[in-house]
N, C-alpha and C positions, 0 to 999 in steps of 0.2 A: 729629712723628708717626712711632710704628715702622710697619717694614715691614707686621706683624700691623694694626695700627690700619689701615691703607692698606688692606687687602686688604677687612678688614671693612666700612669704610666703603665700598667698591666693590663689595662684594656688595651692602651695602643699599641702594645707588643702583642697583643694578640689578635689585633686586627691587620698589622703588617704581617703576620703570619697568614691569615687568613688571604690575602692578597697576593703572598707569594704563591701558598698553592692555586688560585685562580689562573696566575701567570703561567706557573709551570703544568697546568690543565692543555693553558692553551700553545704552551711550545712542545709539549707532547704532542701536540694533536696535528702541529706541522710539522715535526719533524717526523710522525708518520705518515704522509705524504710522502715519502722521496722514496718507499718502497711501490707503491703501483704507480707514483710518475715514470720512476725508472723503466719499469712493464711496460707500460704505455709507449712509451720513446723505443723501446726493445722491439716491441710490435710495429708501431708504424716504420721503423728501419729495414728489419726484414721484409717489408711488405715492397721493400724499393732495391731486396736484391736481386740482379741481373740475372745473375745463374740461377738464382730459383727459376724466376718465371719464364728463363728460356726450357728451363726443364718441364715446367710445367705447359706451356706449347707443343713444346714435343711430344710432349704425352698424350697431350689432348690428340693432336695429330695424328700419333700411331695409333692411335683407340681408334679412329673415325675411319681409316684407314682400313684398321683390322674387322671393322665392323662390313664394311662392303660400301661403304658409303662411295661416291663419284667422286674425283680427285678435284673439281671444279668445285663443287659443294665445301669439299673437306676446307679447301682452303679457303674459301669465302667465311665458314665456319672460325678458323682460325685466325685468321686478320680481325674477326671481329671481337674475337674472346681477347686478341691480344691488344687491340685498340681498347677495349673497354677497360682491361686491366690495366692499360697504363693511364687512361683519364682518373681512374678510381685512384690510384695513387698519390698518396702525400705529396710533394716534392719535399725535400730538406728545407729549401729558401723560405716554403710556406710555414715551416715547421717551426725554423729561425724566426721569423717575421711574430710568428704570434708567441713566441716566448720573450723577444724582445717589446713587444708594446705589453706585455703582461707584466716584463720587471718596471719599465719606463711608468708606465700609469698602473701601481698594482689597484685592482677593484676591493672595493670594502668587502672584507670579511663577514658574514653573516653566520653569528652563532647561537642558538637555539637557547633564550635567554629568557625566565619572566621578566615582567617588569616589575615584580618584587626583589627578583636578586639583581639588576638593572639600579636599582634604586639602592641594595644593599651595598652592591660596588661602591659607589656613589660617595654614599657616607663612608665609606671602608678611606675611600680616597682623599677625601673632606679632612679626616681625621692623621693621614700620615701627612696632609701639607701641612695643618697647624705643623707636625713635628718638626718635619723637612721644609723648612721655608726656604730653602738653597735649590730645592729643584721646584717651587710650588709654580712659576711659568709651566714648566711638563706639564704637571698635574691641572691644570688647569687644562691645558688641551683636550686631556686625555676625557677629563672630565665633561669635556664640552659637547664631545664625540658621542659620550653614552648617553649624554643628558638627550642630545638629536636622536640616536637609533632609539632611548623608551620611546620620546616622542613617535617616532616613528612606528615602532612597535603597538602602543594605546592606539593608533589609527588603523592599524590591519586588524586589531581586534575588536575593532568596532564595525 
């Protein structure tokens, strides 16, 4: 191998390097995601248990109660806090419904990117197809992808 071959092939290993860590930036960065989804899914569940909010009725109730309030009042007071709190509630179905149209159609990703390193990717990518000409279809997608969001991108900054 000449010296030129050597050199080349040491850039392109070092540009698949560089690629990998971009990749594994970005599967970092979903797989932390699954600790405040998880929170999130935690919260709106609890928001839809029974026993809570009957406790929390009742409470409200002996408060209003113990307060002197008119027992006609109190409970007009309480049908209302407790209609309200069940319109404010999640249902699951809803919950279901929008995690299901989020896997079926997931939405583009938007990642806080120049369109120097946009363009860097690019060439990063350019250079592992010449190597990998076995998967250069992928990479052509992938590339098509970034080539639209710079695009995209030069028109928000302008």
């Amino acid at each position: 191998m000449s010296e030129e071959e050597k050199k080349v092939h040491a850039r392109e290993l070092s540009d698949v390097e560089e690629l990998k860590a971009v990749l594994k930036a970005i599967s970092d960065f979903i797989a932390s995601l699954k600790g405040p989804l998880k929170e999130l899914m935690d919260t709106i569940m609890s928001s839809l248990d029974g026993s809570k909010l009957g406790e929390e009725v009742s409470a409200l109730y002996k408060k209003l109660i113990d307060s002197g309030m008119p027992e006609d009042m109190v409970n007009e007071m309480v049908k209302t806090y407790f209609k309200h709190k069940l319109e404010s509630a999640v249902s699951p179905k809803t919950i279901s419904e929008f995690f299901r149209r989020f896997m079926e159609k997931p939405k583009r990703a938007r990642i806080a990117v120049s369109t120097e390193d946009l363009d860097r990717i690019v060439e990063l990518l350019e250079e592992v197809k010449k190597s990998k000409p076995e998967i250069s279809d992928k990479i052509d997608k992938v590339i098509a992808t970034l080539k639209k969001g710079r695009e995209e991108k030069k028109k928000e900054e302008k």
